[in-house]
Structure formats: C-alpha cells, structure tokens
C-alpha positions, 0 to 999 in steps of 0.5 A, spaced: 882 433 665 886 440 663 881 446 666 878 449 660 879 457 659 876 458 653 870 456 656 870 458 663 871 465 660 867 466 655 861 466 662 866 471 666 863 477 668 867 484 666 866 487 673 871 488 679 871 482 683 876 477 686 878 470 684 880 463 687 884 459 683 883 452 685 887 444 684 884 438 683 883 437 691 879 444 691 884 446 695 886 454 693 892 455 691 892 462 689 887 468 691 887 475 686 883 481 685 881 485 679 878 491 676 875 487 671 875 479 672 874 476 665 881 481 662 885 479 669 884 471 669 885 471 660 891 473 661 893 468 665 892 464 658 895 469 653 903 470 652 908 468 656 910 468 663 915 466 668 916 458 670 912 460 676 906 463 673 906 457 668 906 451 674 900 455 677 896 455 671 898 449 670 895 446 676 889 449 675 882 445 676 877 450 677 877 457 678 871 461 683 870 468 681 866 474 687 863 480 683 864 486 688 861 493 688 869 496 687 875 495 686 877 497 693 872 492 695 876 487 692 882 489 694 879 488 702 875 482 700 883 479 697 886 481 703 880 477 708 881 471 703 888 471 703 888 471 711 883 465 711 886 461 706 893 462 707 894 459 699 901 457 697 902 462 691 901 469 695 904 472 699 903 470 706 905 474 713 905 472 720 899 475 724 902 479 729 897 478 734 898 484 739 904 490 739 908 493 743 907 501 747 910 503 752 905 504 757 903 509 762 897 508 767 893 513 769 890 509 776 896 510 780 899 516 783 907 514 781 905 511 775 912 506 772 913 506 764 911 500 762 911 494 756 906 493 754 902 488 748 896 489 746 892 488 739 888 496 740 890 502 745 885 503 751 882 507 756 886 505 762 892 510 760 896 512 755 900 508 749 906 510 746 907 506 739 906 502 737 913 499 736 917 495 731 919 491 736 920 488 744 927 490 743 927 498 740 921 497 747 926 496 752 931 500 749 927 507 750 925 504 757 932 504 758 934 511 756 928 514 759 929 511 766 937 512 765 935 520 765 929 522 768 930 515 774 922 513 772 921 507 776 920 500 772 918 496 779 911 492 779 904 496 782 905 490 788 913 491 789 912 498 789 907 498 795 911 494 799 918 497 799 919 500 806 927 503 804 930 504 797 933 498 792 938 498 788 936 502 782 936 508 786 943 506 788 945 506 781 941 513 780 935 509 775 930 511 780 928 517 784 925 512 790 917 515 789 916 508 794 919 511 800 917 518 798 924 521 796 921 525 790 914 528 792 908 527 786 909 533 783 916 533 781 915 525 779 910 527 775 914 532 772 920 528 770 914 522 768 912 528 763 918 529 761 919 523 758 913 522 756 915 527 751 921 526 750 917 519 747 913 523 743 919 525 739 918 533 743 925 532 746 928 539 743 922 543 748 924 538 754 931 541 753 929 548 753 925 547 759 931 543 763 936 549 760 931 554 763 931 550 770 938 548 770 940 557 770 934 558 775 936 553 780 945 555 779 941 563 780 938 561 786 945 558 788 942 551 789 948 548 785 947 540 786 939 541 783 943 545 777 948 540 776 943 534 776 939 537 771 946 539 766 947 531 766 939 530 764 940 535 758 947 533 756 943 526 756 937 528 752 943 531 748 947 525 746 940 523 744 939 527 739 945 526 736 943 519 735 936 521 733 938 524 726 932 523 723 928 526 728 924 532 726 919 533 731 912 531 727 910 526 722 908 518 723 909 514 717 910 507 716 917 506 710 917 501 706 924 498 703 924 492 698 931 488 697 932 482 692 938 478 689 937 471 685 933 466 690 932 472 696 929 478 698 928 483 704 922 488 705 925 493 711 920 496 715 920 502 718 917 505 723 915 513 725 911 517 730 911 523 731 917 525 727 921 520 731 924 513 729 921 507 733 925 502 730 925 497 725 922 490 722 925 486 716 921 480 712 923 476 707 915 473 705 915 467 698 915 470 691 911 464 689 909 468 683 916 472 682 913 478 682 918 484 680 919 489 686 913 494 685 908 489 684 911 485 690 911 491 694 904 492 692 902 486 695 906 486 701 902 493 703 896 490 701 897 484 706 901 487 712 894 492 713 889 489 710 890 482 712 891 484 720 889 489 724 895 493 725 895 502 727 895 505 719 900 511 720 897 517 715 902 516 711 906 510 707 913 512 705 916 506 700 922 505 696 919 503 689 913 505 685 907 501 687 901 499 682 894 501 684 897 507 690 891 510 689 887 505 691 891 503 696 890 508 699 883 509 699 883 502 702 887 503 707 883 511 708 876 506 710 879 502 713 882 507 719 877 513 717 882 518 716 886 521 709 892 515 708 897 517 702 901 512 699 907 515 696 915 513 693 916 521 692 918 525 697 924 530 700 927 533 704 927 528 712 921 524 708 928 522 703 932 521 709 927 515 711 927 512 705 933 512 704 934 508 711 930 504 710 933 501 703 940 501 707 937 496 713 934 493 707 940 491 703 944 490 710 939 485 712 939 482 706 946 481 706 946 478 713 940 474 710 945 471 704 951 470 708 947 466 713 944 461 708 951 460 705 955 458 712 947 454 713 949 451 706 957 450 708 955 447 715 950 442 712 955 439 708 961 439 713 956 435 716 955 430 710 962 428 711 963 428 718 957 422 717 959 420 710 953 420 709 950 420 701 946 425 701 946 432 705 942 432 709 935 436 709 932 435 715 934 435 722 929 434 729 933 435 736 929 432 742 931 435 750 928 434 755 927 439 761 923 439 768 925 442 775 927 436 780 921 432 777 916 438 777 912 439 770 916 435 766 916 437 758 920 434 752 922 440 746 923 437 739 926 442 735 927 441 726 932 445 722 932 444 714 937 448 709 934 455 712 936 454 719 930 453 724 923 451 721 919 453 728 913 452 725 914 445 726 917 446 733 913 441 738 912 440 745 911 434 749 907 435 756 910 428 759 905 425 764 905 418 768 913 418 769 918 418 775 919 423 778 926 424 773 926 419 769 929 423 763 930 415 760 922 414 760 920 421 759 924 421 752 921 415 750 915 417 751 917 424 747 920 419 742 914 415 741 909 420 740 913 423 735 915 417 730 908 414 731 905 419 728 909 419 723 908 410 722 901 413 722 903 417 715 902 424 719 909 429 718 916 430 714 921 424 716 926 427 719 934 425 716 938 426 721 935 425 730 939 429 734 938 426 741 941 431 747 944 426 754 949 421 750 949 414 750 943 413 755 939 417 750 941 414 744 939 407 746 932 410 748 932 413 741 935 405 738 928 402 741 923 406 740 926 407 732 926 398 733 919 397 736 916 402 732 920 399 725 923 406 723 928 406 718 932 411 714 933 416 721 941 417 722 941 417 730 946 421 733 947 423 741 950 428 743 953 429 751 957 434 754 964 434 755 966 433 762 967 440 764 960 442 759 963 447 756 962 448 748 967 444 743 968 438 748 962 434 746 962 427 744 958 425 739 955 418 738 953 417 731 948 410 731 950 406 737 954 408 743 961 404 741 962 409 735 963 416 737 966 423 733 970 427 735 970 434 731 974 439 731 972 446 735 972 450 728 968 445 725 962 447 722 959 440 722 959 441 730 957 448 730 950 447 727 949 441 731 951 446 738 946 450 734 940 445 734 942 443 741 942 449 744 935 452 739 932 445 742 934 447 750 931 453 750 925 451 746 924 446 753 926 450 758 921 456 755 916 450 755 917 448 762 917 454 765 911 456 762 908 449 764 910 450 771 908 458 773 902 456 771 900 450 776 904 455 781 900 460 779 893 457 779 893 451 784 893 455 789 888 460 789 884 454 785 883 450 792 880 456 795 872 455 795 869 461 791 875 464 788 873 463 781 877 464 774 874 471 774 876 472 782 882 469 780 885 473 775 882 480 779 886 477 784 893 477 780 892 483 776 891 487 782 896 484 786 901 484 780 902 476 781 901 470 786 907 473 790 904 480 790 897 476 793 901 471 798 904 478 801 898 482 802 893 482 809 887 481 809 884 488 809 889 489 802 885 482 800 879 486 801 880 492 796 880 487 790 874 488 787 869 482 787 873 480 794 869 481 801 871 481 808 869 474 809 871 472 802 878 475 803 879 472 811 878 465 806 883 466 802 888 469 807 887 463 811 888 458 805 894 462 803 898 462 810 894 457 815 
C-alpha cells in the first residue's frame, strides 16, 4: 500500500519540528529537520528531484513528525536522531570517541610531553589540542624534544634510571633523570615548548636571542652556541609554518567533488597555528550540492558528537541556515561561535588551504579507486572468472608459540578495505600451534553463520599458509555445503620476499604464477598483509592483556580498582614488578602488609 501524502499532510503542523521518514519494516530511512514541517515534507511530493530523492520517497511507509519549541531545537534533536539511527540516506560520520592533546602533568617535578587521548581536558594538567590526528601528534613531539631535549620516557623508566640513555646521546634529552639539568632550567625549556605549541614561537625566540647575547657577553660561548641552534630551529620552523599568526582558533572546512566522489578537508587551528588535517568522504545519499551537504556535515561533525567547537568555523562554500548554525553551535559550547565563508587576509590563506588538500585528497581518492577497479579486473582474468569480483575475505592466523591464538578475517570490495566487517576469532580448545585446527575453527565460525543466512557471501576466500591451509579451507566449505566461493591460498616463496608467492587456486595441483608487476597479485599482497596486521594487532592485544592482568589477578586483595591504581602508578606491569616494597606502598589504596603480598607473589 503507497503512503498517502495528500492525506498525511493535511494533519501536519506548520511549526518547527523534525521528521522520520520510515519503510515498511519501520525502519527509518531518513531523518530532517524544518522550520516548518507540512511546507518542508510537501515538498518531498511536489516538483522534480534528482534519482536519489525520488528512490527515498519512493520507499516511504510512513512518516513520524516531533514538534520542537525552535528551529535550533530541531536542528539538535536531528543531529541526536541522526547518531541514534544512523539512517541509510544521511550523512553519517564515525563517532570519534577520544582525541588526541599533547599533554603535560602537573604531579611531577620533570614532567614529559606526552600523547594523550581522551574524549574531554581535565584537571590533571595541561592539554594542548586537540589535534586533527595521532600522526600531526607525534610530529610536534618530535620537534619539541629535537630542540628543547624534553624527555618522552615513562613516569616508571624515569625513576629508575641510574645513567643517561641513548636520547641524551643523540642530544633529544637533557637527562633530568639523573640530575644533569636542575628543575629550574627543565621548567624553563618545558615552558619554552609549551609555548612554541601554543602558536607564541616568535616570543620564544626573542627570549632565546636575548639569552644567547648574554650568555657569548659572559664568554660562556658553548651555552651561546647551544641556544644559536635552538633559535635557527624554531627558525626553520617557522618557515614552515606560514600560516601561523600567532592568535586565533577556528576549524576549516573544505568540500570537493567529482562525478561519484567528494572530500571534505578539515582543518584544524588553535592559537593562530595549523594543528594538522582530517579528510572525509561521507555518502551523499541524497545528492546534495556542496552548500547543503557542507551544512549538514557541519551539523553532523559538532552536533552528532562531542567534539572541542572552536569560536570560529571557516568554510569553503556558502552554508544554508549559518546563522542557525552557529547559534546551535554557541549553546551548546556556551560562548559566541561564528560560522562564516568570508574572510581576508590569513582567515583567506586557510580556506585557501584547505580546498588545496581537499582537491589533493580527492585526486588521491579517485586515482586509488581506478588502480582498485584495474587490480580487480586483472584479477578476474588471472582466475578466468565470469564476473569481477566483488567481495573478497582473507584469513591468517597469529600467536606467540601457541600463546593467545587469534584468527583475522579481513574483506576488500570495489573501495578497498571494508573494515567494518573486519572480524576477529579468539581460538580456543586447539594445540598449542596448530595452525591447521585453528583455521578451521576460524572457518567454521565464519561460513556457518553464513549457512545460517547471517552475513554477505564472500566471491573469492583468501587463505594465507598454502597447500596445507587450502585443504583445510576444502573441508570446512565440504562439511558445511558452501558452494559459489573461489578458494585461492597463498604461500610464501622460499626466501618470503614479495613477488615470489605461489598461488593455488581451488586445489593445491593448480597453482599461478603471476608476474611481480601485476596488479592481480599486488591486490592479493594487499589483503594479505591488511589481514596479517589485523591478526598480529589482535594477538598482541590479546596477549598483553592476559600478561598484564593474571599476575596481579592471583594476588588475594588486589581487586580491579587496586589493579589499575597499581598499573597507572607504576606506568605497567614492568613498572610494578621492579618496584621494592616501600615503592609498593605509596600506591594509594596499598598498605605496608598489602604491599609485602604482592612483592612476595611477584618475586617469591
């Protein structure tokens, strides 16, 4: 039975609301928001619109309307929606559930720079960021402990030194452990740092010129020396930084598109200083054009999460409802937010950066997915297969000499790795090293789920370790009556260098050699070292945390919370397996019996 709209909207009210738009499962398929809601869902029904707006319509069963006091009401109330239903014809973003600061404690008297992630700043220290990413992270750690020699050790390593490592060797730190810089003068440096983070860079020169003059004045000529370098570093840094000004946050926004594709670069400033950027390619499920999909993305990327507003939101295009925007935007981080796509002078120079790594990123994105298209071909024809393959699953299997055994199953379709159907299979109840048993264990779960009718057939099964693999593959697909899977294994050549692998393509008596150049084979190196790493992330994963909580498990009165007190105090198990009993007993929450327990269960 077709929806009827002439009907639905002669009951809908005129006020600002948002609406769900449902199939006939009552799932929803799509969720919006309107200043007026009966003027907003007619025109759903009226006119002419592009192919994809006709198939939501088309799919429509009924439609679910929630009158709100405002517009920006409704426009919260969407984005909340939105996060909870994750409906196929919005646009959805991944919820960053933590971010990257550089951090600095306050609780030690040689405090490190450290990485940090965490979802909001608190009052253990200071945060600097948040940052775009883990890797823009790393980068100004690494600079900051390259010219000012700030210390990147853990809290436990630090208090156990007793003579300098090697990144005093190499001059990346002044060795606060063993007291070759007084506090003073690694305060000073740390605060140097620090403000060189904070985008004041050009005061911190100023300040190391003056110290370098008095110190060559006072004939101390290595001390003057020592600081020349430190200022021709923060010199070439600022080259680098153009676009650093010294004041202002703000977040960029650039969006890029092509037939089938588009980017949205998002830059991030605090201080006047570029942090670094993040590029996202969310479905247009509707086709919007790039003022209206920029809205919603805005909408979506600080509404829908709970992420650091910046005062102000720079972006490439015009947005629709900016006003509106920003005043959502403005309650919800309680101080004034501006949402503009006007600006000068070094405002301008972001913008203007940001659609250059839109447009790159783009570029990147489409020449990616046309070697993808040519490597999946190539391996049609090197299977003589009918049809191109669309999905492919790859399994591996990684443990440490039998320890905490741990399958990967890993899937590419025609846009490369599909990690939301990545998976991972605890082996249980196997020898130790029994990789044989331990795929088939893998395999069964897998395709008897899929017997079950749960999950996407897979065209091609990938199976990393060769003949013997293969023919575990060949039984489990047997016993459970798979059919319509190209099995293909893949052994490494006798030296395991790339390029020398043998393929066995159904049965082991059939083996293909590709050429080293060819596509077909560089997307099956692809998956299979995708699906290594997914099992060696796994294992390890599974590993460290039997390794690091058995131990102190066993120990009578050492709970969860005395456990994690124990590890964050002592930086990690090696931290709590070195420390005396005294050191034990300056955990809170650990007392001089307590901590007699545990050194004795730790060393006997």
């Amino acid at each position: 039975m077709s929806f009827d709209s002439r009907d639905f909207l002669g009951s809908v009210s005129q006020s600002p609301g948002v609406y769900r738009m449902l199939d006939e499962q009552g799932e929803t398929l799509y969720v919006g928001k309107a200043r007026r809601l009966r003027a907003r869902l007619a025109s759903y029904f009226r006119g002419a619109h592009n192919a994809k707006t006709q198939a939501l319509v088309g799919r429509i069963a009924d439609i679910q309307i929630t009158v709100t006091n405002s517009e920006t009401e409704a426009l919260i109330l969407e984005q909340t929606l939105i996060k909870e239903l994750r409906p196929p014809y919005n646009i959805l973003l991944r919820d960053d559930k933590s971010y990257p600061f550089i951090f600095v404690t306050d609780r030690h008297p040689f405090p490190a720079l450290e990485y940090k992630r965490a979802r909001v700043r608190r009052d253990d220290g200071r945060y600097l960021g948040p940052y775009p990413s883990s890797g823009a992270v790393r980068e100004s750690l690494s600079l900051m402990q390259k010219i000012f020699r700030i210390r990147n050790c853990e809290d436990s390593v630090f208090a156990h030194r007793t003579r300098p490592c090697l990144q005093y060797q190499i001059q990346r730190c002044s060795a606060p452990c063993v007291d070759f810089i007084s506090e003073a003068d690694y305060r000073r440096d740390l605060e140097h740092a620090v403000m060189c983070l904070e985008g004041k860079s050009e005061a911190v020169t100023r300040e190391l010129t003056e110290a370098m003059e008095a110190a060559s004045a006072n004939l101390d000529f290595e001390e003057a020396a020592r600081l020349r370098d430190q200022v021709q570093d923060l010199r070439q840094l600022q080259q680098r930084q153009f676009v650093d000004t010294g004041n202002g946050d703000a977040d960029v926004f650039a969006l890029a598109s092509r037939p089938g594709a588009l980017c949205i670069s998002v830059l991030t400033v605090r201080q006047g200083r570029l942090l670094g950027a993040r590029h996202h390619a969310p479905p247009n499920g509707l086709d919007l054009g790039p003022e209206a999909l920029l809205g919603d993305f805005l909408s979506q990327f600080y509404l829908g999460q709970a992420r650091e507003i910046p005062a102000e939101v720079i972006t490439s295009h015009p947005v629709p409802e900016d006003e509106l925007i920003a005043q959502a935007l403005s309650e919800r981080a309680g101080k004034r937010i501006r949402v503009t796509d006007q600006v000068r002078g070094h405002r301008a120079q972001w913008r203007e950066l940001a659609r250059t790594n839109a447009e790159q990123q783009l570029a990147s994105q489409l020449a990616s997915q046309n070697q993808l298209a040519k490597r999946f071909d190539a391996l049609r024809e090197a299977l003589d297969l009918e049809h191109t393959p669309q999905r492919l699953e790859c399994f591996d299997i990684s443990h440490s000499h039998g320890e905490a055994t741990v399958a990967s199953c890993v899937v590419f379709d025609e846009n490369g790795p599909r990690k939301s159907d990545y998976r991972r299979f605890n082996i249980e109840g196997v020898a130790a090293g029994d990789d044989y048993a331990a795929m088939r264990q893998a395999l069964t779960r897998r395709f008897r789920r899929l017997a079950d009718g749960q999950g996407e057939r897979p065209d091609i099964l990938i199976v990393d370790g060769g003949k013997g693999q293969l023919n575990m593959a060949r039984e489990v697909f047997a016993e459970l009556g798979v059919t319509g899977v190209a099995l293909l294994g893949v052994a490494k050549g006798t030296t395991r260098k790339a390029g020398l692998e043998t393929l066995f393509v159904e049965t082991v008596d059939r083996s293909l050699d590709l050429d080293g150049a060819s596509p077909a084979l560089h997307l099956i190196q692809h998956i299979r070292d995708e699906s290594h790493r997914f099992a060696i992330a796994g294992h390890r994963a599974r590993r460290d945390k039997t390794r690091r909580t058995s131990t102190l498990q066993d120990i009578p009165g050492v709970g969860p919370r005395r456990r994690r007190e124990l590890l964050r105090f002592f930086g990690g198990l090696h931290g709590v397996k070195q420390a005396n009993r005294e050191e034990l007993a300056r955990v809170p929450g650990i007392s001089a019996t307590l901590a007699e327990t545990i050194h004795r269960a730790l060393h006997g």
